[in-house]
Z-matrix of the N, CA and C atoms (Angstrom, degrees):
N
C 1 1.446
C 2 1.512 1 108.86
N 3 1.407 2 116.35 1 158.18
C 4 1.516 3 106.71 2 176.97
C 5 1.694 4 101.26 3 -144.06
N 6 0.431 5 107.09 4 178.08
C 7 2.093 6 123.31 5 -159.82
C 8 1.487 7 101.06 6 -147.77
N 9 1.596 8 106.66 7 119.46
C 10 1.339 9 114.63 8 174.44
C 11 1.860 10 118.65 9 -107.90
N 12 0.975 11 124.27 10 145.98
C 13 1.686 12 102.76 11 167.06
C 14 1.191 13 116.41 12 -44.72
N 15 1.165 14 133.66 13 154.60
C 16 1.453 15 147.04 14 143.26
C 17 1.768 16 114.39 15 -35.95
N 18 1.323 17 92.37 16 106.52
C 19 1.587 18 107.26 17 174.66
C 20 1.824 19 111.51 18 -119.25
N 21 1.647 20 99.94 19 133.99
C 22 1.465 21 86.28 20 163.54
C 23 1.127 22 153.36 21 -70.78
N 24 1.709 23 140.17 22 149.44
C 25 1.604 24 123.96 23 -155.71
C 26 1.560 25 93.90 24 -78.44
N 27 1.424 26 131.92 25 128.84
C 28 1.536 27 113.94 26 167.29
C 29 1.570 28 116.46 27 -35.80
N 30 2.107 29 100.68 28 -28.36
C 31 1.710 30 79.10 29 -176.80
C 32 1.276 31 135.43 30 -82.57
N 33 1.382 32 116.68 31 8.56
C 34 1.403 33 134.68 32 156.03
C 35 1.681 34 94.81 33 79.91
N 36 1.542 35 93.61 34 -174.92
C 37 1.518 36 93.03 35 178.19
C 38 1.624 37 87.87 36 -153.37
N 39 1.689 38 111.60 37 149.05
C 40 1.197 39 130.60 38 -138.79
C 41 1.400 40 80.72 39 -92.46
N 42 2.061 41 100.04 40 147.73
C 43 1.166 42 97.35 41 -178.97
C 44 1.884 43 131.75 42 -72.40
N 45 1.374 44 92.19 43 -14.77
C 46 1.184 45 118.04 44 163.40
C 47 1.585 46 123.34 45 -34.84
N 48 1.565 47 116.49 46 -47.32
C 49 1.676 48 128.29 47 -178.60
C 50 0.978 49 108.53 48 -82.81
N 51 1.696 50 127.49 49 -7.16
C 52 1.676 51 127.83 50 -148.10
C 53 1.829 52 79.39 51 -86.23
N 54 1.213 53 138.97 52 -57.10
C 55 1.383 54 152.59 53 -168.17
C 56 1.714 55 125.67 54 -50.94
N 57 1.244 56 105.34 55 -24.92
C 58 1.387 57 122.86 56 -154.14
C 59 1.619 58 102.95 57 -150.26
N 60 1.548 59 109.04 58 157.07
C 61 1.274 60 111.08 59 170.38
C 62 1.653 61 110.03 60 -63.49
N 63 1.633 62 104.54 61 147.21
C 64 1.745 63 85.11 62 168.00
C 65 1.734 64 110.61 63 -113.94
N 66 1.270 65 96.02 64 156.66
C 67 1.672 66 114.73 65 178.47
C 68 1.383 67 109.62 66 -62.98
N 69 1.816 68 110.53 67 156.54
C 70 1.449 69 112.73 68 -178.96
C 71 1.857 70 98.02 69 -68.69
N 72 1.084 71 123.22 70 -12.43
C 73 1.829 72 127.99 71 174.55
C 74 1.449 73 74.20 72 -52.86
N 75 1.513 74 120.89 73 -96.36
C 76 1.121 75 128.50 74 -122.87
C 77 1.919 76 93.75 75 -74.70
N 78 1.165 77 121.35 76 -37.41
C 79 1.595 78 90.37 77 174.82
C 80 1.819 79 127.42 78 -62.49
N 81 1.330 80 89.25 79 -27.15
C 82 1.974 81 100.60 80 172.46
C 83 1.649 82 98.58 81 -60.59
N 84 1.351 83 110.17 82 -49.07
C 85 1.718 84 114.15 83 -177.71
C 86 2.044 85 93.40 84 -36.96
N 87 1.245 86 93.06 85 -75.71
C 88 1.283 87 105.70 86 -165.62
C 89 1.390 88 125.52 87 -47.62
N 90 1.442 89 131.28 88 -43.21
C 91 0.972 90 137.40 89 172.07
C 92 1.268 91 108.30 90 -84.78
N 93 1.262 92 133.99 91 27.69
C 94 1.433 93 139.58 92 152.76
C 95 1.647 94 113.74 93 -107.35
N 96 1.504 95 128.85 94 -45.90
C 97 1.002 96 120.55 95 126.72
C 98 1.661 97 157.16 96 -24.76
N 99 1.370 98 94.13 97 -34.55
C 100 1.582 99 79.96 98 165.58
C 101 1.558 100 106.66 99 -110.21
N 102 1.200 101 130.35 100 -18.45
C 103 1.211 102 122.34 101 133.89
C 104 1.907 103 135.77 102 3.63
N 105 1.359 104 73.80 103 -68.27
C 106 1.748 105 90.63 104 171.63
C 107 1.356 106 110.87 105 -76.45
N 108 1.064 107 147.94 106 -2.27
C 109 1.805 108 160.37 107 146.23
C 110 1.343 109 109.90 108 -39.49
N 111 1.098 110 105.95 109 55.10
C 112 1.999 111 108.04 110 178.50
C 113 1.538 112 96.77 111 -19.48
N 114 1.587 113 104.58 112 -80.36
C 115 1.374 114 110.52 113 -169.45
C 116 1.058 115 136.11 114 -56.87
N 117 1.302 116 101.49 115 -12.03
C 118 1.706 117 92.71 116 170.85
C 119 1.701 118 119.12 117 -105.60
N 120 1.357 119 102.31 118 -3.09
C 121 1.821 120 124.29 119 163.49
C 122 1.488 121 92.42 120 -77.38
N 123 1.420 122 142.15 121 -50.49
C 124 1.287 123 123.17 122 -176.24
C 125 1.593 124 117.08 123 -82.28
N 126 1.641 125 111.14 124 2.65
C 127 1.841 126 102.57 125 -166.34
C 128 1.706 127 85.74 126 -93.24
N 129 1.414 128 144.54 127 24.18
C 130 1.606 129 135.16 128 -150.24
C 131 1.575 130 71.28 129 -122.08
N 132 1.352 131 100.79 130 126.79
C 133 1.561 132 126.88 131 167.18
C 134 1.750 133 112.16 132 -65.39
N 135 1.204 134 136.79 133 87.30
C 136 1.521 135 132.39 134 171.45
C 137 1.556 136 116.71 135 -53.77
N 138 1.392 137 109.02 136 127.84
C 139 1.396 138 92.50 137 166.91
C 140 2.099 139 103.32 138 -121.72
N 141 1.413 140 98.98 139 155.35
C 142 1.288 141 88.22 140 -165.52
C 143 1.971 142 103.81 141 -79.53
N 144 0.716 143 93.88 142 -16.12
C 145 1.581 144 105.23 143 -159.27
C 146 2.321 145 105.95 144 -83.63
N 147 1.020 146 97.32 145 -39.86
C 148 1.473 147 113.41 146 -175.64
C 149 1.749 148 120.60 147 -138.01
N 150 0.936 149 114.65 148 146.91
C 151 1.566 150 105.45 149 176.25
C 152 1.459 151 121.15 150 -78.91
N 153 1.094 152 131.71 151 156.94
C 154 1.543 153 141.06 152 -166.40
C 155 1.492 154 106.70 153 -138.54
N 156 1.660 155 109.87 154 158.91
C 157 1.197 156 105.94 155 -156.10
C 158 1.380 157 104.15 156 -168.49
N 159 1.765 158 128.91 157 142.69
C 160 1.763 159 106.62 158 -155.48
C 161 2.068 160 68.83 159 -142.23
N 162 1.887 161 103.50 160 131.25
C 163 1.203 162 83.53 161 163.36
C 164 1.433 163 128.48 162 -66.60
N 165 1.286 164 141.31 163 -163.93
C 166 1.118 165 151.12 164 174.57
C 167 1.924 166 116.60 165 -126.98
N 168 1.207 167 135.66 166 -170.65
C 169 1.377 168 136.00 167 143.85
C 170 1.459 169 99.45 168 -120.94
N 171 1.688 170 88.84 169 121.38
C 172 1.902 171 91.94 170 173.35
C 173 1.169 172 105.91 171 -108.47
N 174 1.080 173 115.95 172 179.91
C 175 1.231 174 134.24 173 154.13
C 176 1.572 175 138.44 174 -10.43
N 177 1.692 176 140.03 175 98.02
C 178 1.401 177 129.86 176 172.58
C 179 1.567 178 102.91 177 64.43
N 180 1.588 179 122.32 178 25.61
C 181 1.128 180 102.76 179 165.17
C 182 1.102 181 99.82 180 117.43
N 183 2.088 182 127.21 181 -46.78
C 184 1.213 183 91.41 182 -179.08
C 185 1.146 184 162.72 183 -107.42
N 186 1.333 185 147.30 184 -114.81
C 187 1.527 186 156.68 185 -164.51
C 188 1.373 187 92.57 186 -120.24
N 189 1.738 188 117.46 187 105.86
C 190 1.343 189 133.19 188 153.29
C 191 1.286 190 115.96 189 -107.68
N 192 1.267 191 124.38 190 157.19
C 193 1.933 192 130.26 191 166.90
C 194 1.621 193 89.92 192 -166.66
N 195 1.399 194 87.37 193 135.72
C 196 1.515 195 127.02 194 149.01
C 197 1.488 196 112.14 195 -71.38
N 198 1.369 197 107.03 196 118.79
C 199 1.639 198 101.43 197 -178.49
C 200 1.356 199 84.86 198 -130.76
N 201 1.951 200 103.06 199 161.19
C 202 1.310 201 126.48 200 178.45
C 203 2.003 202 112.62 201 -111.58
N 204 0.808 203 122.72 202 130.72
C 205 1.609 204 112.62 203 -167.58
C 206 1.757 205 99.55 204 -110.16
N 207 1.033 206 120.68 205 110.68
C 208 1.841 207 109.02 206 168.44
C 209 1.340 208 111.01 207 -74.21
N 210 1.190 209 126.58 208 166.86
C 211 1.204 210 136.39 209 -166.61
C 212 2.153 211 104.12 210 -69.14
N 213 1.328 212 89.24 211 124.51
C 214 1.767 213 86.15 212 177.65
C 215 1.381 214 109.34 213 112.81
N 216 1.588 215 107.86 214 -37.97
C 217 1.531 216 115.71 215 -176.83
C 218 1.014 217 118.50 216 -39.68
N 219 1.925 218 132.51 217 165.40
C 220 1.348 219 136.52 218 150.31
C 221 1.033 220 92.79 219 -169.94
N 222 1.734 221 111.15 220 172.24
C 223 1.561 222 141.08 221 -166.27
C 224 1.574 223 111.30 222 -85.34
N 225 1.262 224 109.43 223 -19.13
C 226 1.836 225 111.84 224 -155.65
C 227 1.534 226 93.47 225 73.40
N 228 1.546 227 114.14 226 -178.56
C 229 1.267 228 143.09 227 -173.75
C 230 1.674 229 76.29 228 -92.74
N 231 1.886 230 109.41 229 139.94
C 232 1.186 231 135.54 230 148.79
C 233 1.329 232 121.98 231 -149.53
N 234 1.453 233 108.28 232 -161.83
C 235 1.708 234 123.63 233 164.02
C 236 1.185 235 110.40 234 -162.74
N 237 1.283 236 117.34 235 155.02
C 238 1.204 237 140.62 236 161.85
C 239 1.772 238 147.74 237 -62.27
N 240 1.820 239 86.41 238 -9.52
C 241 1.287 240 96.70 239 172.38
C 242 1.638 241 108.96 240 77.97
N 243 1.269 242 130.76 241 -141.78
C 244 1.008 243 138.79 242 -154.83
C 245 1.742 244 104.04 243 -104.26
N 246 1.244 245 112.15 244 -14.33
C 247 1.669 246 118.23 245 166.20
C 248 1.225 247 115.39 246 -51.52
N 249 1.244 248 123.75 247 151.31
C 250 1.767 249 138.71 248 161.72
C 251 1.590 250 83.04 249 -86.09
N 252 1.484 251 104.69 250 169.88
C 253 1.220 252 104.39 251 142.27
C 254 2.197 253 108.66 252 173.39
N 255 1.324 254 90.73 253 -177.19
C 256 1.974 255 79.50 254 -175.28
C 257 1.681 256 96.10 255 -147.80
N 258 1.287 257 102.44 256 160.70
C 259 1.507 258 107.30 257 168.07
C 260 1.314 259 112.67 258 -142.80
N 261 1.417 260 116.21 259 -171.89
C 262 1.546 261 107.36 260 -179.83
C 263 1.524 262 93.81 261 -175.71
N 264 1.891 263 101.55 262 142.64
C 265 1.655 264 93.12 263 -170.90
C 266 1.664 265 102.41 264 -88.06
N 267 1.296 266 133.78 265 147.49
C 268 1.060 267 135.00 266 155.91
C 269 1.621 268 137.09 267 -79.58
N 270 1.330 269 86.58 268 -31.58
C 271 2.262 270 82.27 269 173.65
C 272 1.977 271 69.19 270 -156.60
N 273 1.673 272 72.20 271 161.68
C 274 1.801 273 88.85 272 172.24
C 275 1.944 274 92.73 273 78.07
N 276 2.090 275 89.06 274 -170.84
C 277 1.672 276 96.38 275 -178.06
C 278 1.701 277 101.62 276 -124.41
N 279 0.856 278 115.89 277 164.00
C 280 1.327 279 112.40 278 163.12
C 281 1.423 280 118.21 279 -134.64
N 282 1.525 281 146.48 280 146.45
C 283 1.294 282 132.77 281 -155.48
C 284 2.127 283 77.07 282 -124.24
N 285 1.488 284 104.70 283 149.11
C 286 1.076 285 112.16 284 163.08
C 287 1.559 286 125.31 285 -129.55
N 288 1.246 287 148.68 286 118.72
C 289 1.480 288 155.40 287 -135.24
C 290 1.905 289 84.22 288 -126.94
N 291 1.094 290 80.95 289 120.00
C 292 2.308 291 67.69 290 172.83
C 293 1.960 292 88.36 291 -159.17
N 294 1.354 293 104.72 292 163.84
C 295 1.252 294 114.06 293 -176.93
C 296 1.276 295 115.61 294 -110.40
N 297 1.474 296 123.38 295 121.90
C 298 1.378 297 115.04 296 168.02
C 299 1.790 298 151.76 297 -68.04
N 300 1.199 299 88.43 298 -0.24
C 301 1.372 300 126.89 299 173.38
C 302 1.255 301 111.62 300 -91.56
N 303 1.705 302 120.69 301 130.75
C 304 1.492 303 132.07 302 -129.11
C 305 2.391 304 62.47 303 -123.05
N 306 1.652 305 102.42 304 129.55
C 307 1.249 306 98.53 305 178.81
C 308 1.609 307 101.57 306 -118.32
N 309 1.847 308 93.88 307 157.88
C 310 1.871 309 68.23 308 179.27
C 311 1.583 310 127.23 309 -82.78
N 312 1.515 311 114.74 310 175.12
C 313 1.158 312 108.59 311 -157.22
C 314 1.610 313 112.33 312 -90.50
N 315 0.952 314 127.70 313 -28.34
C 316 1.365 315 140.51 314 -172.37
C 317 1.637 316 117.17 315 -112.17
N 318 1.167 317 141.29 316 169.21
C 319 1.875 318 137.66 317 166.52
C 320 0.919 319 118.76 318 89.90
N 321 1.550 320 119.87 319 -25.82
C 322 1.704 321 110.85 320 -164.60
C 323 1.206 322 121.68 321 -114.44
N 324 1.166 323 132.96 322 166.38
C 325 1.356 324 152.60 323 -179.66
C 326 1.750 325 112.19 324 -107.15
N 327 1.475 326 111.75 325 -75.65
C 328 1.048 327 119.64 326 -172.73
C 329 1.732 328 103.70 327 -122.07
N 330 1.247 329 108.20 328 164.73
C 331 1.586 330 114.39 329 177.69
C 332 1.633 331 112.32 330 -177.93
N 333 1.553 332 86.84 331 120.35
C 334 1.779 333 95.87 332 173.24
C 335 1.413 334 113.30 333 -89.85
N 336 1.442 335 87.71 334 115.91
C 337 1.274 336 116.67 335 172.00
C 338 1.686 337 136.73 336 -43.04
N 339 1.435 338 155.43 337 109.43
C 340 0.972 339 129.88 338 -179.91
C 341 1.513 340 124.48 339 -52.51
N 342 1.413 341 109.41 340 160.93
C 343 1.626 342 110.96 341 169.40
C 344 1.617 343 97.51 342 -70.13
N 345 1.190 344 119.52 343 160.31
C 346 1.460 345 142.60 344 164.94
C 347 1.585 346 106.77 345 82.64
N 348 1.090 347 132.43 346 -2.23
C 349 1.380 348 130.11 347 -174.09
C 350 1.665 349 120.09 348 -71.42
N 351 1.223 350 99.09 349 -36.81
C 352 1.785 351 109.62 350 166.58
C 353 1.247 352 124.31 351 -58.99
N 354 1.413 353 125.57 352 143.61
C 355 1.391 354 147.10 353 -174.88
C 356 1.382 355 111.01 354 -152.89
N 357 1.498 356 95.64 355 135.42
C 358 1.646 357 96.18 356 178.30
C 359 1.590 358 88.85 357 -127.08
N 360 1.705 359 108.72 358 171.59
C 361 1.301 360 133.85 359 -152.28
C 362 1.768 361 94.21 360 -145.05
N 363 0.631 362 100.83 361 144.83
C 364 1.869 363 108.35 362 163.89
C 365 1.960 364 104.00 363 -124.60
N 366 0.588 365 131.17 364 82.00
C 367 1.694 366 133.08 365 173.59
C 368 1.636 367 112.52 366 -55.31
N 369 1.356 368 138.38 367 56.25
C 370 1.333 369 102.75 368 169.75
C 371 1.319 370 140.63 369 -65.53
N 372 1.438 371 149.90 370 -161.15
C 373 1.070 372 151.36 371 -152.96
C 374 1.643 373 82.19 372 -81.27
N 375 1.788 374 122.49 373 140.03
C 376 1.412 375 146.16 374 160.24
C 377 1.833 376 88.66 375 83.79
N 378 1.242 377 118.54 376 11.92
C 379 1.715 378 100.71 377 168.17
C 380 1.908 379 113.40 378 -102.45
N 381 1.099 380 120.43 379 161.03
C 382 1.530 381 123.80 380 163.76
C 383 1.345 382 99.14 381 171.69
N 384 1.407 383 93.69 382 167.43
C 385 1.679 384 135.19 383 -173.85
C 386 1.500 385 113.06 384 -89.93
N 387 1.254 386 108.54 385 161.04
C 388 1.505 387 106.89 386 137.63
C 389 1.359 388 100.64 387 -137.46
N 390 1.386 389 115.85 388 169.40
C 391 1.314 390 127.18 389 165.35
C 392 1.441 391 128.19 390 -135.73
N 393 1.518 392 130.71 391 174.85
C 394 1.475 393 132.10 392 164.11
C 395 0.803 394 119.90 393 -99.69
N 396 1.533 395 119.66 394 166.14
C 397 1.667 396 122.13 395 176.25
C 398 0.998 397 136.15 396 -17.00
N 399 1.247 398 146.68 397 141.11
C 400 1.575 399 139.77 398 149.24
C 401 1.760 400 88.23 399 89.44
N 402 1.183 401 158.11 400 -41.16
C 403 1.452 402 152.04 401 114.10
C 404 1.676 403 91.41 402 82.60
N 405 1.018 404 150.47 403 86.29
C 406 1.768 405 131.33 404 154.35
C 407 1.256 406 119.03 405 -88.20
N 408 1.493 407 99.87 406 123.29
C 409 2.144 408 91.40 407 163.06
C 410 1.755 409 93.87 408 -168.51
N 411 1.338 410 84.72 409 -159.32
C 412 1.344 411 89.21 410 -175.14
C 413 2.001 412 95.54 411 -149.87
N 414 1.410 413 106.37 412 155.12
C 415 1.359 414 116.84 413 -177.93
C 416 1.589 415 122.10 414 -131.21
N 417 1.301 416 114.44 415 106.40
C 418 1.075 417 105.38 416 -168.85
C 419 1.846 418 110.84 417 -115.16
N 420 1.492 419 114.85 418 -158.47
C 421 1.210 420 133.95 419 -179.62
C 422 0.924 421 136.31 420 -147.80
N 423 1.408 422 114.96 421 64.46
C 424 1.597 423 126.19 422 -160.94
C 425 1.263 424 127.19 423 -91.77
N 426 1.333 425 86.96 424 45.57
C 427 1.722 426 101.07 425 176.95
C 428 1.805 427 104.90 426 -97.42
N 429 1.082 428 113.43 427 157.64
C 430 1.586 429 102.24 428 -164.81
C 431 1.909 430 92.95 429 -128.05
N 432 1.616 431 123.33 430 5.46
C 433 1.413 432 108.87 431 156.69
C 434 1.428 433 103.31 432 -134.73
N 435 1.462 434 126.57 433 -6.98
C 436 1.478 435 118.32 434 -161.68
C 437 1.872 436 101.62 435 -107.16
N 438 1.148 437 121.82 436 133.97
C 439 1.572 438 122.03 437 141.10
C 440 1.331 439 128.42 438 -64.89
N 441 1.314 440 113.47 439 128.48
C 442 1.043 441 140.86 440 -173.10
C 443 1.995 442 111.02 441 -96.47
N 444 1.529 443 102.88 442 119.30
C 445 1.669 444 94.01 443 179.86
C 446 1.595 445 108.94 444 -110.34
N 447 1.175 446 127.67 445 173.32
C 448 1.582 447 119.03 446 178.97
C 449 1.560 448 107.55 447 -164.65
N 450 1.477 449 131.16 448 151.01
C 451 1.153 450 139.90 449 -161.57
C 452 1.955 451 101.94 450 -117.93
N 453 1.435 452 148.13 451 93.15
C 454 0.785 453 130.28 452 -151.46
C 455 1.555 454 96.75 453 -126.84
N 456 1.765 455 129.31 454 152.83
C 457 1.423 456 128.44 455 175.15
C 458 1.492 457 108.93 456 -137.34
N 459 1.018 458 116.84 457 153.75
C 460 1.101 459 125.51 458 164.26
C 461 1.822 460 121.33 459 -136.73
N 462 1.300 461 109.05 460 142.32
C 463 1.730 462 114.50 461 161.86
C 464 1.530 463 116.44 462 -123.69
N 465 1.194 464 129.82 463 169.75
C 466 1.351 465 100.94 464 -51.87
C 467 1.788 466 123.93 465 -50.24
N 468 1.493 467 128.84 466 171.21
C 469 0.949 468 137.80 467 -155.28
C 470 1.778 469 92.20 468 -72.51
N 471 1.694 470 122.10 469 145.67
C 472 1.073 471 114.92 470 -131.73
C 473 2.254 472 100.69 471 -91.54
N 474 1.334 473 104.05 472 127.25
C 475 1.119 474 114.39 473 -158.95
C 476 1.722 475 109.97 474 -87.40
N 477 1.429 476 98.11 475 -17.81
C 478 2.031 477 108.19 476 162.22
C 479 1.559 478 105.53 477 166.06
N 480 1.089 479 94.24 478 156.68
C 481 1.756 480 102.61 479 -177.10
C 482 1.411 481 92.40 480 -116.83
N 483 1.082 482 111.40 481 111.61
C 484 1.575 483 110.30 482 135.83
C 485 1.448 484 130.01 483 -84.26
N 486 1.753 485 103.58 484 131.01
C 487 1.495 486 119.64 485 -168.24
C 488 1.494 487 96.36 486 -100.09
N 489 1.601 488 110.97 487 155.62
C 490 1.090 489 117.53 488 167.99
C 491 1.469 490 120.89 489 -148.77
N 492 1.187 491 118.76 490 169.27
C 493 2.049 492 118.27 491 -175.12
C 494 1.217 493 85.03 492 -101.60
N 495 1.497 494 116.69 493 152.13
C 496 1.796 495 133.88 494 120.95
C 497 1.036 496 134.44 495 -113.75
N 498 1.080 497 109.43 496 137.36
C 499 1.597 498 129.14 497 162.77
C 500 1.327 499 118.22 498 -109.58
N 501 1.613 500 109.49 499 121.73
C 502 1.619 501 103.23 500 -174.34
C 503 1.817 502 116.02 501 41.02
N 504 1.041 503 94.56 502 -123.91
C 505 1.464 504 106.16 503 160.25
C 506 1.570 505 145.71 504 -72.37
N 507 1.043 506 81.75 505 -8.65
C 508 1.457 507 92.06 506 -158.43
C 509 1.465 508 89.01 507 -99.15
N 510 1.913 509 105.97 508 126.92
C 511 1.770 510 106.76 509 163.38
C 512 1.680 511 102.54 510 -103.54
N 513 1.337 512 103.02 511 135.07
C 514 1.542 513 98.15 512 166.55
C 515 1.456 514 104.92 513 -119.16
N 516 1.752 515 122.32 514 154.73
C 517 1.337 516 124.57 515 -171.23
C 518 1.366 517 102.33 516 -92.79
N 519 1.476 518 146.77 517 143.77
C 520 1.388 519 145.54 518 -156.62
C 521 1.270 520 88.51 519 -119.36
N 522 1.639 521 109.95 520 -72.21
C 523 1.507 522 100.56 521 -163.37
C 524 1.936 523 104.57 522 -163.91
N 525 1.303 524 105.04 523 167.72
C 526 1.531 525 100.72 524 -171.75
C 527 1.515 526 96.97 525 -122.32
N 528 1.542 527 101.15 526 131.79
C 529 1.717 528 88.56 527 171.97
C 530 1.599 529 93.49 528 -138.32
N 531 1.432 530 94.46 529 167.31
C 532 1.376 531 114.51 530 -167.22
C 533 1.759 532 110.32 531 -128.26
N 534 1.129 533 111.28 532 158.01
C 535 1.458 534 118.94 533 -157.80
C 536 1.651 535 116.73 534 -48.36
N 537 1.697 536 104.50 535 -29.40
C 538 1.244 537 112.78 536 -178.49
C 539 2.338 538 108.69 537 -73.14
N 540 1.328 539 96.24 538 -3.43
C 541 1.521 540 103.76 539 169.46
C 542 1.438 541 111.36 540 -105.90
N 543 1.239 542 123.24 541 14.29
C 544 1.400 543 112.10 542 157.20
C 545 1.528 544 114.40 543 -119.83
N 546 1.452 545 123.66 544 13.37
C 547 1.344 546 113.46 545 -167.68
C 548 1.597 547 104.61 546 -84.38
């Protein structure tokens, strides 16, 4: 993986969000916009082996990155914690697995899951989401020759991810990390 400084998206972010919290509208706004930044979707260094990723300045404050996906890649099952947030794929596809079932946030270890709660997404190039708090899924790249690129935001700026395993049904919580574990 590689970590770039913080560069701005040419597509800027309206001065309007700089003042105020912004809405999952306005981060989907945004990460559809810079999206459309040929050049700055082609200045993201690919690596074939691991994904790569350059932050951005988003929107009202928050937490954007340009990430690169190699073929095979994915996130594991996570969340976002207490962030809103949206993404959108830019070239390539991305498949998204996320749960519709609001889980609780604190106490648990393990938890069987209901039947029907899963949803998958196929994202191709000009598609994305946004989502709310507490948000679980996982994002992968199951393309087996193409890279996959994506424009992703979050508000507030992201305060810990908790990762987790599945089996069948069963979600178990692995571990929680916080920003000072990805620097």
């Amino acid at each position: 993986m590689s970590v770039s400084p913080s560069v701005p998206a040419s597509a800027g972010s309206a001065a309007s969000t700089e003042a105020r919290t912004p809405t999952q509208a306005e981060l989907l706004d945004f990460v559809r916009r810079t999206a459309a930044d040929a050049e700055l979707i082609a200045s993201l260094p690919l690596d074939p082996e691991g994904r790569t990723w350059v932050r951005l300045e988003g929107p009202g404050g928050s937490e954007a990155w340009l990430i690169g996906w190699p073929p095979g890649t994915g996130t594991g099952w996570h969340d976002h914690a207490e962030s809103v947030g949206a993404f959108l794929t830019a070239s390539g596809e991305l498949k998204e697995n996320s749960l519709v079932a609001r889980l609780p946030t604190d106490g648990w270890k393990t938890l069987e899951l209901n039947e029907g709660i899963d949803r998958e997404r196929r994202l191709s190039a000009g598609k994305g989401r946004s989502f709310g708090q507490h948000h679980v899924h996982e994002v992968l790249n199951e393309s087996t020759e193409e890279h996959a690129v994506s424009v992703h935001a979050y508000y507030p700026p992201l305060p810990r991810i908790s990762r987790y395993s599945r089996t069948g049904q069963i979600l178990r919580l692995e571990q929680v990390e916080r920003p000072e574990d990805w620097q």
